[in-house]
C-alpha positions as MATLAB code, in Angstrom:
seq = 'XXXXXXXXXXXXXXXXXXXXXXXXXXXXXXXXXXXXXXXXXXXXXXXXXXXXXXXXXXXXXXXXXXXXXXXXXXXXXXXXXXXXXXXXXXXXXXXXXXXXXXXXXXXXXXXXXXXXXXXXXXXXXXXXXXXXXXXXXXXXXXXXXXXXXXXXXXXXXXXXXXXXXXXXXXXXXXXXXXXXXXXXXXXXXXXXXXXXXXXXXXXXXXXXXXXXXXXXXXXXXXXXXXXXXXXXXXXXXXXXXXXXXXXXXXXXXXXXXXXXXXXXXXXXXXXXXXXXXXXXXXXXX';
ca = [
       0.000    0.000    0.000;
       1.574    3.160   -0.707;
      -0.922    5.487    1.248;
      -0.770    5.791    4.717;
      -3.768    6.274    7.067;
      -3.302    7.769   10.145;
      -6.878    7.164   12.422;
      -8.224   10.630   14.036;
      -8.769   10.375   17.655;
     -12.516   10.186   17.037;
     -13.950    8.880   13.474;
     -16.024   10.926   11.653;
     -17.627    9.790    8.648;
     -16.435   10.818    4.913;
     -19.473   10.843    2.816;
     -16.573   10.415   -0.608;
     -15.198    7.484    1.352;
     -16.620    3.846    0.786;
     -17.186    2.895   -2.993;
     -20.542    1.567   -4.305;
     -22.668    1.777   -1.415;
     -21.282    4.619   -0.085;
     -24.540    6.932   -0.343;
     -26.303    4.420    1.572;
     -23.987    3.596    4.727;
     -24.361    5.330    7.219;
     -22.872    4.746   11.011;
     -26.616    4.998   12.858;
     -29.663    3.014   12.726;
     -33.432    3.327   12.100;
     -35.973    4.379    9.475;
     -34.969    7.140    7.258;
     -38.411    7.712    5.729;
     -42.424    6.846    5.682;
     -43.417    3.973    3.879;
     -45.765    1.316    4.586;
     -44.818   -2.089    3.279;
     -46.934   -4.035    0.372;
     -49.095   -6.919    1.346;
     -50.187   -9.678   -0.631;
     -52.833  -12.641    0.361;
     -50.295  -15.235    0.778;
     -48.986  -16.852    4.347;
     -45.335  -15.692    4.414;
     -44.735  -11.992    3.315;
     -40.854  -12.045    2.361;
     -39.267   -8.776    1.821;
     -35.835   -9.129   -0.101;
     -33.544   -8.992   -2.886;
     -31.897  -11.394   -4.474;
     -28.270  -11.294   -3.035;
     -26.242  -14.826   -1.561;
     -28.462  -13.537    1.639;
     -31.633  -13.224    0.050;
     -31.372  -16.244   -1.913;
     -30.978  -19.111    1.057;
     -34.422  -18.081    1.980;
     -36.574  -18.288   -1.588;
     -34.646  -21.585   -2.273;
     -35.989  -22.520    1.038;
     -39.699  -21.719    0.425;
     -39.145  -23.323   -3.127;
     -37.970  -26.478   -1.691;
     -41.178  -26.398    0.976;
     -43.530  -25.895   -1.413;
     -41.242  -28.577   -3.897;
     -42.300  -31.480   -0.747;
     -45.783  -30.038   -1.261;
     -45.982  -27.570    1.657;
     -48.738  -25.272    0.893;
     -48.550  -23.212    4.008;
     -44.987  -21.905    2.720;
     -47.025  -20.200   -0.433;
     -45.268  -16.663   -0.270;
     -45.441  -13.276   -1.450;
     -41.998  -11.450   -2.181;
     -41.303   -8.163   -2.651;
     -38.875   -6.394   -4.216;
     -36.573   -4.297   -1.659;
     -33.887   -2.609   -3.596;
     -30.733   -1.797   -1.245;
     -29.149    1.023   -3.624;
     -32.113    2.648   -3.345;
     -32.265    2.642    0.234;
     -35.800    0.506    0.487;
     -34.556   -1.376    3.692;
     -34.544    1.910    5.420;
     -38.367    2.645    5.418;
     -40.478    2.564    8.578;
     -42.405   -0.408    7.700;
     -39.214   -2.521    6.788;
     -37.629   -1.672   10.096;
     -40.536   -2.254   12.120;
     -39.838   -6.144   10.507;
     -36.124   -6.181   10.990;
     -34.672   -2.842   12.909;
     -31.129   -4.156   11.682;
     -32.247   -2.696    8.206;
     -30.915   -5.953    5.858;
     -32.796   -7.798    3.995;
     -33.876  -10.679    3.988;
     -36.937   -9.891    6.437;
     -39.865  -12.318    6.793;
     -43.500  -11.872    8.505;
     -45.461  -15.012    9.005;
     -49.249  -13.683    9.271;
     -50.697  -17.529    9.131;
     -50.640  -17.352   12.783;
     -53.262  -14.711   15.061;
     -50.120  -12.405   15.711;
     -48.103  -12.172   12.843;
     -44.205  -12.867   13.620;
     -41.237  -10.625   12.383;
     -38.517  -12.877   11.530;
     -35.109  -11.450   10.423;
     -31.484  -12.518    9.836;
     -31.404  -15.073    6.734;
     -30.015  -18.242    8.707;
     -32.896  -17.880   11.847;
     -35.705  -17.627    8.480;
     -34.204  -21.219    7.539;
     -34.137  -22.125   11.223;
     -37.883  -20.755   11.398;
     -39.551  -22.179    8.409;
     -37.528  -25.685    8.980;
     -38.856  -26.058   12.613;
     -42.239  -24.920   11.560;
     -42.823  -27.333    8.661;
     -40.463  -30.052    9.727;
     -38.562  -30.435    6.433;
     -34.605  -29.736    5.941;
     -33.711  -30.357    9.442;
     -33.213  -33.624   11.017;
     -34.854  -34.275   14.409;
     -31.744  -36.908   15.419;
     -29.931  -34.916   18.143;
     -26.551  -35.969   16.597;
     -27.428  -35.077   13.048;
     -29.210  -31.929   13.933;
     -26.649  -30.731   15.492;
     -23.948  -31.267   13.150;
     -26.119  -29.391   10.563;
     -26.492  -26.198   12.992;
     -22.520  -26.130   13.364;
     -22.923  -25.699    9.454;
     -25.352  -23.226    9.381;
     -23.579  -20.952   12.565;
     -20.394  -21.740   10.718;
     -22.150  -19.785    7.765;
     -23.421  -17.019    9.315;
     -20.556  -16.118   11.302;
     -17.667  -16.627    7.930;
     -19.931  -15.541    4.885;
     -19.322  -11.390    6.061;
     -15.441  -12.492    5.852;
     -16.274  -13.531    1.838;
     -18.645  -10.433    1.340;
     -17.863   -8.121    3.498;
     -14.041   -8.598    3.110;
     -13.097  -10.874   -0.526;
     -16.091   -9.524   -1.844;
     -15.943   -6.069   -0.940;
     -12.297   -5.515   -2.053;
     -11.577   -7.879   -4.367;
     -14.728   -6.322   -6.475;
     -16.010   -3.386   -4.968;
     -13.653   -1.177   -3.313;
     -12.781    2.211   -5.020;
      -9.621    1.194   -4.998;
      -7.446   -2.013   -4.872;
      -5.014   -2.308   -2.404;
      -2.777   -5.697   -1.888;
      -3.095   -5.655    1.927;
      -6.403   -6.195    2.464;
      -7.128   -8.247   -0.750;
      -4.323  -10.800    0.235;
      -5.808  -10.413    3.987;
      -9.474  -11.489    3.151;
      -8.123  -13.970    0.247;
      -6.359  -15.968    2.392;
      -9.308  -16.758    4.659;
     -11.480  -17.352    1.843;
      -9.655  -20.009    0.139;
      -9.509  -21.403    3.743;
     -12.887  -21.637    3.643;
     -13.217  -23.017    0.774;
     -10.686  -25.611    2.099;
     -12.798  -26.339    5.228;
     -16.100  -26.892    2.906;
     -13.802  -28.994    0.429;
     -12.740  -31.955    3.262;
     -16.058  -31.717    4.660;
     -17.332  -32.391    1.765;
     -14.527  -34.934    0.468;
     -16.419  -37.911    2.764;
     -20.133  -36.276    2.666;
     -22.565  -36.124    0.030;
     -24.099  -32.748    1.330;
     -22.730  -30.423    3.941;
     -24.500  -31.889    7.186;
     -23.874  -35.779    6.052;
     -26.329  -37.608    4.159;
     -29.067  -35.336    3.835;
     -30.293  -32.255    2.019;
     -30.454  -29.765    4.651;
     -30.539  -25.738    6.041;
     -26.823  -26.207    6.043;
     -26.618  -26.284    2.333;
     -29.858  -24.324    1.654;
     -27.551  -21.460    2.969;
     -23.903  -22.320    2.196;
     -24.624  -22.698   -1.873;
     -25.799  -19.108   -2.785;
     -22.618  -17.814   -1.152;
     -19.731  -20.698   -1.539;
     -21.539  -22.611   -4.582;
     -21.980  -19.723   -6.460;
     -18.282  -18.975   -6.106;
     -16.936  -21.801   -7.215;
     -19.457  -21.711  -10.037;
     -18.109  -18.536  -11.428;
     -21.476  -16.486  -10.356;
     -20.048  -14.386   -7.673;
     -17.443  -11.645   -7.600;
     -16.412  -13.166  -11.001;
     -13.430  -14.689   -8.575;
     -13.219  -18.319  -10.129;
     -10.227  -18.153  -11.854;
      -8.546  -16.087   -9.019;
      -9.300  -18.199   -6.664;
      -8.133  -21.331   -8.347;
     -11.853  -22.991   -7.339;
     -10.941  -25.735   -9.353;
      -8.407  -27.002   -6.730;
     -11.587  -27.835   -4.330;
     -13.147  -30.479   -6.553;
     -15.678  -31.723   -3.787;
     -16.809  -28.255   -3.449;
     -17.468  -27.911   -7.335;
     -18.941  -31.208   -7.251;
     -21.605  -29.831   -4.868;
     -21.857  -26.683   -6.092;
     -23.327  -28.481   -9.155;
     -24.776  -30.976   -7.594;
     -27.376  -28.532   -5.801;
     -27.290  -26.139   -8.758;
     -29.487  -28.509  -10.523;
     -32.168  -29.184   -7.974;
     -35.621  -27.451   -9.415;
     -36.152  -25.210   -6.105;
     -33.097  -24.058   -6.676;
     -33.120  -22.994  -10.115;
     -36.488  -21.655   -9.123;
     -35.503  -19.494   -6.039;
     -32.597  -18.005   -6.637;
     -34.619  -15.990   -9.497;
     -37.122  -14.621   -7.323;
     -36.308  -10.847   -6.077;
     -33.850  -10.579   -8.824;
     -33.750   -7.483  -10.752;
     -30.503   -7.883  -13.146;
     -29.065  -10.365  -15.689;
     -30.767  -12.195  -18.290;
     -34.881  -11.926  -18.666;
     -34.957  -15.346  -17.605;
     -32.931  -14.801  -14.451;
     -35.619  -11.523  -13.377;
     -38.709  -11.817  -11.262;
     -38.943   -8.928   -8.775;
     -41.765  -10.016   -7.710;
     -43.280  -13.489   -6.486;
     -46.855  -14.300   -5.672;
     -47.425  -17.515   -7.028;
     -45.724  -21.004   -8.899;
     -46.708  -19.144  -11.762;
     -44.500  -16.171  -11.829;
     -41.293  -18.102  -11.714;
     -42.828  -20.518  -14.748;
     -43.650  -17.409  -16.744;
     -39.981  -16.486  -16.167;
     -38.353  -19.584  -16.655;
     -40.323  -20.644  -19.949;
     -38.345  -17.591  -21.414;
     -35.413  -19.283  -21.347;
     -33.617  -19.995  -25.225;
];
């Protein structure tokens, strides 16, 4: 690095400093304006956009309703982040953290706020009893997966992701910093998955439901356009996954919905029934 930062005694926050979602951040929390959030007719009223986050719960629903679930039938809504949607009063009053995903269940006399994307898959896989094994062994070696998720994803978004791709400018420090510990995640996942079929053991599960759109994607070429840089293809029991769950039909099906950008049969901002996504889908060459 050939700029040195000296830290003030107190930070004070540089509205040039912070790249692509600089106009957004902000260091406090809370609504920043008046808006009351759309409601459809169905059960589960998810509130999202299509990011690695977004994604583990819309595959989730989509594998529900694949078992033949009907209570998981969902409306999703758009929320679009550059925009600032997550900061309206009636998003907050669902998750006052302000990030999407955000969840109400209203098939229940008070309707229930759920946020943070790996308690939804916790939530909807306690409440329909699918994707989460009720052996005390086997459940619990699937939440070690999920925790391990939620607590080393921000170290591939938040830190690869952020400046590998994002970053106004690229500097070696922190790139090799947060590159390191992503290819030693993608280790980790690689021998876990050299003598499992799926991440927990056996079984689908809520471990994979959330590990793919971050750490499949990656390895697919579908995230931070990192592939090559990363040398994914020296974790072949990752890639082997990766695909493997790539071609499940909830998959394909959820990891459309919310999803404003790429090809026309990649886009549905909006879900409301098995017959959006088909519409979408069918327009595929």
């Amino acid at each position: 690095m050939t700029n040195q930062y000296t830290p003030a005694k107190v930070w004070t926050m540089d509205n040039e400093n912070g790249g692509e979602w600089a106009s957004i951040n902000r260091p406090d929390s809370g609504p920043r304006h008046e808006k009351v959030l759309a409601k459809g007719t169905q059960p589960l009223q998810l509130h999202s956009l299509a990011t690695p986050n977004g994604q583990k719960v819309t595959i989730m629903l989509e594998e529900l309703l694949a078992k033949g679930v009907t209570e998981a039938e969902y409306d999703a809504y758009l929320i679009n982040i550059g925009d600032g949607d997550q900061f309206s009063s009636g998003f907050v009053d669902i998750n006052p953290n302000s990030k999407i995903p955000a969840l109400l269940d209203t098939s229940v006399d008070s309707p229930i706020r759920v946020f943070e994307s790996g308690n939804i898959l916790l939530y909807l896989a306690e409440k329909f009893g699918h994707f989460l094994p009720t052996d005390l062994a086997a459940k619990t070696e699937v939440m070690n997966w999920l925790f391990w998720l939620q607590g080393s994803a921000p170290y591939l978004g938040g830190g690869f992701g952020h400046f590998y791709a994002y970053a106004p400018e690229k500097f070696e420090y922190p790139i090799n910093r947060f590159t390191m510990e992503a290819k030693r995640q993608l280790d980790v996942l690689d021998k876990q998955l050299a003598n499992n079929q799926y991440i927990g053991g056996d079984e689908y599960s809520i471990a994979d439901i959330a590990i793919w759109p971050w750490y499949g994607s990656l390895v697919l070429g579908n995230l931070y356009n990192a592939a090559e840089f990363l040398d994914v293809s020296s974790y072949p029991h990752l890639v082997r996954w990766a695909k493997q769950v790539s071609e499940r039909d909830a998959v394909k099906r959820g990891r459309i919905v919310n999803r404003s950008w790429g090809e026309e049969w990649e886009q549905l901002a909006e879900r409301h029934s098995a017959a959006d996504i088909d519409a979408v889908l069918a327009k595929q060459p």
